[in-house]
C-alpha positions as CSV (number, residue, x, y, z in Angstrom):
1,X,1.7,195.0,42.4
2,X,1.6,191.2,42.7
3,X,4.5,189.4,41.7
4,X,4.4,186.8,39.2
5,X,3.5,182.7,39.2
6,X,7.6,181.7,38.4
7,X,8.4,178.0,37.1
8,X,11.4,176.7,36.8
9,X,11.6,174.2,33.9
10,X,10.9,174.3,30.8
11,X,9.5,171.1,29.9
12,X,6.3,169.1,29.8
13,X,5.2,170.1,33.7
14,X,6.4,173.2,33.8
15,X,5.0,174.7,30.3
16,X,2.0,173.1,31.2
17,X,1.5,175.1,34.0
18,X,2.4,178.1,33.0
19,X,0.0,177.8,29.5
20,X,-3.0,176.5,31.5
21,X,-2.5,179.3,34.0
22,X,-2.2,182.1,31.5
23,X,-5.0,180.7,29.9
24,X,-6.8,180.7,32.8
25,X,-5.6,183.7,34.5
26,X,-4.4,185.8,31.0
27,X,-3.7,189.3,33.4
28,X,-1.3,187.8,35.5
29,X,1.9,187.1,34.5
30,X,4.3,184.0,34.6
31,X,7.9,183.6,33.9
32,X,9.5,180.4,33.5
33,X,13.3,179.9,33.3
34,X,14.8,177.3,31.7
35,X,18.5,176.4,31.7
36,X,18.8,174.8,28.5
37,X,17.7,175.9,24.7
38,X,14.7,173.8,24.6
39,X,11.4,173.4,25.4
40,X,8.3,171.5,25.5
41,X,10.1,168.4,24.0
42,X,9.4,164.6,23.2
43,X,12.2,163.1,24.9
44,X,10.8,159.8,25.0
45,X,11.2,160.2,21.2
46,X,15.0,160.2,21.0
47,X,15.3,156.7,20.6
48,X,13.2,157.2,17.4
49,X,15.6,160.0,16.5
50,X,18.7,157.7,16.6
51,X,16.9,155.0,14.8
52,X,15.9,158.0,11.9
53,X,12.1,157.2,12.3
54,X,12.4,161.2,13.5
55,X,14.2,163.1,11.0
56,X,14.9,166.2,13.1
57,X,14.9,167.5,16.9
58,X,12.5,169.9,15.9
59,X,10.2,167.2,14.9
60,X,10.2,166.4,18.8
61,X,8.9,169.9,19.8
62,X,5.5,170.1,20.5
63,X,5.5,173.9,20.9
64,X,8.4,176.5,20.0
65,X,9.7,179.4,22.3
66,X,8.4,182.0,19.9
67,X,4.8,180.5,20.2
68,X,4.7,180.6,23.8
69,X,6.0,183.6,23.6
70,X,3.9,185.1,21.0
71,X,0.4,183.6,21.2
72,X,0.3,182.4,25.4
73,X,2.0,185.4,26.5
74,X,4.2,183.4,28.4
75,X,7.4,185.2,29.6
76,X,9.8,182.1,29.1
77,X,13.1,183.1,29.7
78,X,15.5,179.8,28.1
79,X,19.2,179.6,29.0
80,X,18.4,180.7,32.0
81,X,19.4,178.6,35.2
82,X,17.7,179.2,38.8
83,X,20.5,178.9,41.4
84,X,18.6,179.3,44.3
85,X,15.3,179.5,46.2
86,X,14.9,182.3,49.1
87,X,11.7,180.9,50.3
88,X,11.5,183.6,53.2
89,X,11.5,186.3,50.9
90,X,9.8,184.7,48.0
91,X,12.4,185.2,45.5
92,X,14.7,183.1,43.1
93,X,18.1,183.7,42.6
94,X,18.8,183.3,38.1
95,X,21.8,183.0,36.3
96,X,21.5,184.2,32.9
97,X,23.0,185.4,29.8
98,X,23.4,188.9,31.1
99,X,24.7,187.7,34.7
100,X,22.9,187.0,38.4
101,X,19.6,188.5,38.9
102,X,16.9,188.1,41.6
103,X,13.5,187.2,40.5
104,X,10.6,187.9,42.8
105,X,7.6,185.1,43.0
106,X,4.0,184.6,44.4
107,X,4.2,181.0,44.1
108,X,6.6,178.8,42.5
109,X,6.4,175.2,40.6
110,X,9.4,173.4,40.8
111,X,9.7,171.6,37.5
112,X,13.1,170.9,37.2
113,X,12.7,166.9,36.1
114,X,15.2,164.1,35.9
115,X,18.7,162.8,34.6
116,X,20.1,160.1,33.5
117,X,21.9,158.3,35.8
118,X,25.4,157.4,35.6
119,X,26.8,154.5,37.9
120,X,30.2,154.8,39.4
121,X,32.1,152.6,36.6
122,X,35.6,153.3,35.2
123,X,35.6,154.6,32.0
124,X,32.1,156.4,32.2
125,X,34.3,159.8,31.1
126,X,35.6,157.9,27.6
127,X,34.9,159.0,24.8
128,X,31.8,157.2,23.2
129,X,30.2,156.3,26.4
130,X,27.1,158.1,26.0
131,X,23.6,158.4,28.4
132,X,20.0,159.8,26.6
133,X,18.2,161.7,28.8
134,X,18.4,165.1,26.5
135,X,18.1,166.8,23.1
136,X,22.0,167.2,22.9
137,X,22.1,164.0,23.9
138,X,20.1,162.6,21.2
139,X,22.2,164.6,18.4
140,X,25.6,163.4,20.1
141,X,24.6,159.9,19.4
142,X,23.6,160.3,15.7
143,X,26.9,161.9,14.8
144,X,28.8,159.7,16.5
145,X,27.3,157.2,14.3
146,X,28.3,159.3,11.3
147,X,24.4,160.0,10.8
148,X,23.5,163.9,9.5
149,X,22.1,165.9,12.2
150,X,20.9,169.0,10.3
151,X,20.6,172.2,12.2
152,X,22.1,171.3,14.8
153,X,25.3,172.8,16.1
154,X,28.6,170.5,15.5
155,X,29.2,168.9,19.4
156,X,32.2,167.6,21.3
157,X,30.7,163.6,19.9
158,X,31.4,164.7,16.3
159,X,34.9,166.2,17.0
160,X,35.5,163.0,19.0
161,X,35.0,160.6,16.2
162,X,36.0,163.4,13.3
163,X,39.0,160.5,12.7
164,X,37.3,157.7,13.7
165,X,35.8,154.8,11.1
166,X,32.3,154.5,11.5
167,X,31.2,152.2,14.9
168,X,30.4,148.8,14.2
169,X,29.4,147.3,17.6
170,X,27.9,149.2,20.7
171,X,27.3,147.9,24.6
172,X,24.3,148.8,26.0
173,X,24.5,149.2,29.9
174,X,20.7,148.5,31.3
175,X,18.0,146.5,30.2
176,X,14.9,149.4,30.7
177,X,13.3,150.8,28.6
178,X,15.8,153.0,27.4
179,X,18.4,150.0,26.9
180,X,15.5,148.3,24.9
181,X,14.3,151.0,22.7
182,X,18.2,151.8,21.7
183,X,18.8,148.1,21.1
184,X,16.2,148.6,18.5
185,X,18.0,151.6,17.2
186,X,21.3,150.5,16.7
187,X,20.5,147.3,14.9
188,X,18.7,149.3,12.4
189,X,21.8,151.5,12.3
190,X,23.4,148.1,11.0
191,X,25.1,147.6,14.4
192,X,25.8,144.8,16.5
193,X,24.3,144.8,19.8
194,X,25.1,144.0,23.2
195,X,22.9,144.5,26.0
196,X,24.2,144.1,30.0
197,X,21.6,143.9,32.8
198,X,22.4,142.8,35.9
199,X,19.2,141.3,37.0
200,X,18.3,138.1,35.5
201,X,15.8,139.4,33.6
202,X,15.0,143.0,31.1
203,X,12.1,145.3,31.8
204,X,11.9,144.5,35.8
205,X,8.9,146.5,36.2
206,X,6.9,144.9,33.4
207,X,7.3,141.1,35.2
208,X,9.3,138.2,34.4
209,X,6.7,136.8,32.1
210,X,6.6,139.6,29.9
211,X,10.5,140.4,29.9
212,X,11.2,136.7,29.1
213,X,8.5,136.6,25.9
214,X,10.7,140.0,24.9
215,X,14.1,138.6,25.4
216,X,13.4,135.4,23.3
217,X,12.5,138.1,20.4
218,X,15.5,140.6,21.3
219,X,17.6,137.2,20.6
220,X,15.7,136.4,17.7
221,X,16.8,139.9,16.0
222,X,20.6,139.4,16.4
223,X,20.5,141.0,19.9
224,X,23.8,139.5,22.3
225,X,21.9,139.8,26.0
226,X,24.2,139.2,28.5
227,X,21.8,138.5,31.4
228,X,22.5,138.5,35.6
229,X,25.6,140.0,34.3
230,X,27.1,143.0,36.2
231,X,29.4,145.5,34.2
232,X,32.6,146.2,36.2
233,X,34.2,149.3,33.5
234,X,34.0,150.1,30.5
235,X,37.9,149.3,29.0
236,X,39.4,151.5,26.4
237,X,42.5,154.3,26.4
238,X,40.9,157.7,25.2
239,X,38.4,155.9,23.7
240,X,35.8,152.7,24.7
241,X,36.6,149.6,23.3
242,X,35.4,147.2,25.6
243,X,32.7,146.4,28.1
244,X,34.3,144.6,31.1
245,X,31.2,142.4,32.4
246,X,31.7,138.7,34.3
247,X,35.0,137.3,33.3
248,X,35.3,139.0,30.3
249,X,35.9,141.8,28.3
250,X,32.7,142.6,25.3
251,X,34.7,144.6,21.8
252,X,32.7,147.5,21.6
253,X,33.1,150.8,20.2
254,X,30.2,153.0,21.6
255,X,28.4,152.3,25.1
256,X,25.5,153.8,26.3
257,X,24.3,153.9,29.6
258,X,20.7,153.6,30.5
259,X,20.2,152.5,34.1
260,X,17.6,155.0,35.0
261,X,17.0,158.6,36.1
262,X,17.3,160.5,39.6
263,X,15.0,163.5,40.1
264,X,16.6,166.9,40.3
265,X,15.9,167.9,43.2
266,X,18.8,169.6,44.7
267,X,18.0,173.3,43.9
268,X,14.7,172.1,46.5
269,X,16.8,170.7,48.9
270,X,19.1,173.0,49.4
271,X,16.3,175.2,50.2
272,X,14.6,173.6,52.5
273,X,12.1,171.5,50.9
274,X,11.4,168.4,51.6
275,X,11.9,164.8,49.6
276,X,9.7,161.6,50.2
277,X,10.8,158.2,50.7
278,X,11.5,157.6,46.9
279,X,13.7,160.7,46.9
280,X,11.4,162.8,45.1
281,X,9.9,166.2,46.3
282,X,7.1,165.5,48.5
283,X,4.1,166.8,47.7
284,X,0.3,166.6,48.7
285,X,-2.8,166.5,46.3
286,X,-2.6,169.4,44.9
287,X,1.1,169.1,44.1
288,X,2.2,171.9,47.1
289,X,5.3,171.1,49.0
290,X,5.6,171.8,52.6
291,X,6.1,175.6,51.6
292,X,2.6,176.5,50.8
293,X,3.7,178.8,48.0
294,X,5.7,176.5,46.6
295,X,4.9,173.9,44.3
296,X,6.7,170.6,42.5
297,X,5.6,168.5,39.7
298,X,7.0,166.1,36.9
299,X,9.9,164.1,37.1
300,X,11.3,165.3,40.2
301,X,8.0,164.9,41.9
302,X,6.5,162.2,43.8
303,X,2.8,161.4,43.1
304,X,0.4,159.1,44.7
305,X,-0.5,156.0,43.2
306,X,-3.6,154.8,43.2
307,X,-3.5,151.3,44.1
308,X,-1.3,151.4,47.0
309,X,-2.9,154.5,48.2
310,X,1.3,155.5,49.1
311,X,3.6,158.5,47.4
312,X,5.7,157.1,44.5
313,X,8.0,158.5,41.5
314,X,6.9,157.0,38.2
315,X,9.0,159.5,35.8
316,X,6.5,159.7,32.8
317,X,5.7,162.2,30.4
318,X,1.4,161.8,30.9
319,X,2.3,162.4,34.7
320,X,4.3,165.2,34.2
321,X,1.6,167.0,32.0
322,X,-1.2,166.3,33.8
323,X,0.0,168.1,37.5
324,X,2.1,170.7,35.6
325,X,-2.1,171.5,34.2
326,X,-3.5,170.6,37.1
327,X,-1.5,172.8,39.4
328,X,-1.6,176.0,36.4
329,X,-5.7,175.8,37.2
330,X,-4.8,176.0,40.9
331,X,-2.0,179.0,41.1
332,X,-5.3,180.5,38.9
333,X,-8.0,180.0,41.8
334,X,-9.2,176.7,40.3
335,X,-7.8,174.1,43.6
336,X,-7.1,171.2,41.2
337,X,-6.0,167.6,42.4
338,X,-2.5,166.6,40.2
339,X,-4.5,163.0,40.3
340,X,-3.5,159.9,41.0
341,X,-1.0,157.5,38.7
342,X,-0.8,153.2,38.5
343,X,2.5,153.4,36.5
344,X,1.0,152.4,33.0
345,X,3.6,152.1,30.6
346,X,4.1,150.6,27.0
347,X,7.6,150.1,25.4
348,X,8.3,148.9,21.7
349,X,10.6,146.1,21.6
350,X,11.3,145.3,17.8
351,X,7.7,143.7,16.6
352,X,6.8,143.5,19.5
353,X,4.4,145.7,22.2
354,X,4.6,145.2,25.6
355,X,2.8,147.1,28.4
356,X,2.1,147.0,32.1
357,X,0.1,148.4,34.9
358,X,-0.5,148.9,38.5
359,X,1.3,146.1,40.7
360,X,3.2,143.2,38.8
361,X,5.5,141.9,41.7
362,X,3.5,140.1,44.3
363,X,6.2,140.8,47.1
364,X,5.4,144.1,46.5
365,X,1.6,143.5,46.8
366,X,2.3,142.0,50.0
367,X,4.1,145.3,50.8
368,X,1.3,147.1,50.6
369,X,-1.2,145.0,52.5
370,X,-2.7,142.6,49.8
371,X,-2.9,139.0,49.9
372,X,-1.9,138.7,46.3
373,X,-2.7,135.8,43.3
374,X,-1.8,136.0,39.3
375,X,-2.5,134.0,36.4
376,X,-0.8,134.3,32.9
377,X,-2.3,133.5,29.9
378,X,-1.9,133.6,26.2
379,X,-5.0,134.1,23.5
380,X,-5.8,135.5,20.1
381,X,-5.4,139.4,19.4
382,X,-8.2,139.0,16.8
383,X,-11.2,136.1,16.4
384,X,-9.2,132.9,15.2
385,X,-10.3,132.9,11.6
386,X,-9.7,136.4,10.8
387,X,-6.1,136.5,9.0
388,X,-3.5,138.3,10.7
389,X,-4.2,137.8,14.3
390,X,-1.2,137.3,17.1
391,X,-0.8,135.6,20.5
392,X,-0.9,138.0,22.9
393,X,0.2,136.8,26.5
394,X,-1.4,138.8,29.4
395,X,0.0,138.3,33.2
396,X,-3.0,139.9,35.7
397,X,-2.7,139.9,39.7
398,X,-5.5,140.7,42.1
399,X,-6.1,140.1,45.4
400,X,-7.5,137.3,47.2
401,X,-9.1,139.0,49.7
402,X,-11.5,141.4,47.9
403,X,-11.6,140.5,44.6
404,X,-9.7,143.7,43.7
405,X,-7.5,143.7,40.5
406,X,-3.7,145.1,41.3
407,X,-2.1,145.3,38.0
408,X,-0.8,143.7,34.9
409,X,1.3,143.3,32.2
410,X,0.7,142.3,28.5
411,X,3.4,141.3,25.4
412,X,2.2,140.8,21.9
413,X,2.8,141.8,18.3
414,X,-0.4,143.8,17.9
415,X,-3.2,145.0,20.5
416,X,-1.0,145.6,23.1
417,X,-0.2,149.2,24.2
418,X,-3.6,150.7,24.5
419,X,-5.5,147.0,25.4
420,X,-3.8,147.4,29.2
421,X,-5.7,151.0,29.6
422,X,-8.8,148.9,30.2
423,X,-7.0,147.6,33.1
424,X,-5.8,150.8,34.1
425,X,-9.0,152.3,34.6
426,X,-10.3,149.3,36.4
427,X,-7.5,149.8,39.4
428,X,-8.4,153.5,39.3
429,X,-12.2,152.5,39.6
430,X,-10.5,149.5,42.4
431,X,-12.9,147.5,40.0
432,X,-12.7,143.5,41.0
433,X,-11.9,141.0,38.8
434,X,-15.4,139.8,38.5
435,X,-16.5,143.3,37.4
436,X,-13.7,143.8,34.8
437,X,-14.6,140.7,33.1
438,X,-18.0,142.0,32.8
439,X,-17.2,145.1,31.5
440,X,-18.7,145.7,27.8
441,X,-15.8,145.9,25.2
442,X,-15.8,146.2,21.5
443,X,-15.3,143.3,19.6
444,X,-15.3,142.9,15.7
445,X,-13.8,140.2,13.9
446,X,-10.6,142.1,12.9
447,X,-9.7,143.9,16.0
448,X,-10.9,141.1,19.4
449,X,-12.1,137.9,19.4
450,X,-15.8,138.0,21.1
451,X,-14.2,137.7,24.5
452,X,-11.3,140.3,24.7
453,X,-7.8,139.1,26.3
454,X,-8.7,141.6,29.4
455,X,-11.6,139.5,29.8
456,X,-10.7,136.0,29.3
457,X,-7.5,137.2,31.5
458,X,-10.2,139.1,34.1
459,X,-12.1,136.1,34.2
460,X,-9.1,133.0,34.9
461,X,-8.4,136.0,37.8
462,X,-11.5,135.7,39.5
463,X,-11.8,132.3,39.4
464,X,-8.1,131.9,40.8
465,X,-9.2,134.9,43.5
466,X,-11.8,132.6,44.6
């Protein structure tokens, strides 16, 4: 008897997998173990949680245990945590509710994602120092604000602030997307806001352009940025109450951290398969390690973007879906390519939207072989004498040499976050800037002006290519 496909992960790679293959392959069985309680989440939604745009965690899942279970016939096993990998004898080692058991496999996806990251400062184990990179996470956060969390169990965060009065201030520690998106939150929790980054500007990957546009509005909506500023602890006795940054200590009583993820790649390590450059699991096209039954995909995966033509870890959820599919059709007898990524990205920062692209930072055009150029320009999101319109300022590189558009980043208050997917596809086509300003877009009065800003950006490109 053949021994089942076995994931291990839970969330938008793995369940992908495992539904696309059971859909594909529905008498062969799969068995995914997940450590936690849930599944198939939204986590990029917890920010929208805390704010209390989401009412409920549930409102995050897409799909619930009981429906994989009951209409996929999926064999997901949650609270269930794989220990180890015996690649020699195919087999994975699981710690469950019942105690240690052995699982047998015919191939394996490793789908074991991210976490937050949590920098060596003092005071990272107060209480009120949080990170946001989980559902428990999210719920933690609301209760420490004194906000409802109903149906979910009471956690240590509540019993922490039980006797507490209600936080009036927080620190936020990193200025990604994650810093950003909780800025947003907290003010509309009525708090005051402080946000450290150490870098001289918010949102590195999205350019310095972009991230300066964004920091001017952050300010603008009560938002204390303390820029090129590292954090040296976070000050407080059982609890935080300050952020020790520069020469001085910030009155705060939450912080939360959010400078980044790390994949989770030790259970793959430790058995013997091997990372890339970025620290990821390596994997080929078809998302297979060097174990040719054994297979890695979402945030603890590397992918290869398309523009540099080189491996790199861009932890997003589309990514993350689309090899967990891709590689479910394959274990089926369907050899799919996981496909390649350009890093596009959109992040709402108060009013407004800003989104990005395929290569912003020349150095790292240069990197890669390109003899890179950029132009920055700012236009109408709608024809000029249609009420309502914004200024939408769009950043686009390319390279001198062949014409080829690299990346780019966009900020406005409207027309933003799906505008830069017309760019996208361009660097996946490795369209030029001449043939991306040719390319024929819709345009109505109350949505472009007759020349789009991709366009009229595309077009100042080519002419500064040339």
């Amino acid at each position: 008897m053949t021994a089942p496909v076995v994931v291990v992960g839970g969330d938008a790679a793995g369940m992908s997998a495992a539904s696309k293959f059971k859909r594909d392959a529905p008498d062969r069985e799969v068995v995914v173990f997940e450590r936690g309680e849930w599944v198939s989440y939204g986590a990029c939604g917890l920010p929208y949680y805390v704010k209390g745009a989401v009412e409920t965690l549930e409102d995050l899942v897409s799909v619930t245990p009981e429906e994989f279970v009951e209409e996929r016939g999926i064999d997901l096993r949650t609270n269930h945590e794989v220990t180890a990998i015996d690649r020699g004898a195919r087999t994975v080692t699981v710690d469950g509710p019942d105690g240690e058991f052995e699982q047998s496999y015919s191939d394996l996806l490793v789908a074991t994602g991210a976490r937050a990251v949590e920098p060596p400062l003092d005071g990272m184990d107060k209480a009120g120092v949080f990170t946001l990179h989980s559902m428990g996470a999210g719920a933690d956060i609301r209760q420490a604000l004194g906000v409802e969390t109903p149906s979910v169990d009471s956690r240590e965060a509540a019993a922490d602030y039980a006797d507490a009065e209600s936080p009036e201030s927080v620190g936020i520690i990193g200025g990604g997307y994650v810093g950003i998106e909780m800025a947003e939150a907290f003010a509309e929790r009525g708090l005051d806001v402080h946000l450290f980054e150490m870098l001289p500007h918010t949102l590195q990957p999205f350019g310095a352009e972009a991230a300066a546009t964004v920091e001017d509005h952050l300010r603008e909506q009560g938002i204390d940025l303390h820029l090129d500023t590292a954090v040296d602890g976070i000050r407080g006795d059982e609890r935080v109450s300050a952020i020790a940054a520069g020469d001085a200590d910030v009155p705060v009583d939450l912080a939360l951290v959010g400078v980044g993820v790390a994949p989770n790649t030790e259970l793959a390590e430790e058995a013997g398969i091997e990372l890339g450059d970025t620290g990821a699991i390596a994997t080929d096209e078809y998302g297979r390690t060097n174990d040719e039954h054994v297979y890695a995909a979402g945030d603890c995966a590397e992918a290869t973007h398309a523009v540099t033509g080189e491996p790199d870890h861009v932890p997003l959820a589309l990514t993350a879906n689309r090899a967990g599919r891709a590689i479910g059709r394959t274990l089926a007898g369907d050899p799919t390519p996981v496909g390649e990524i350009v890093g596009t990205a959109a992040v709402k920062a108060f009013d407004l939207e800003v989104a990005r692209t395929g290569l912003i930072d020349a150095e790292r055009a240069r990197e890669a072989g390109f003899d890179p150029a950029s132009v920055t320009i700012t236009t109408r999101s709608r024809a000029h004498y249609y009420p309502g319109g914004s200024e939408i300022e769009i950043t686009m590189l390319g390279d001198r040499e062949s014409g080829r558009v690299l990346g780019a980043s966009m900020v406005g208050r409207e027309g933003v976050a799906k505008r830069i997917d017309t760019v996208a596809a361009a660097l996946h086509t490795e369209m030029t800037a001449h043939q991306l300003s040719y390319l024929d877009l819709a345009y109505a009065p109350p949505f472009s002006p007759v020349w789009d800003p991709v366009l009229t950006a595309a077009k100042v490109l080519e002419g500064k290519l040339e």
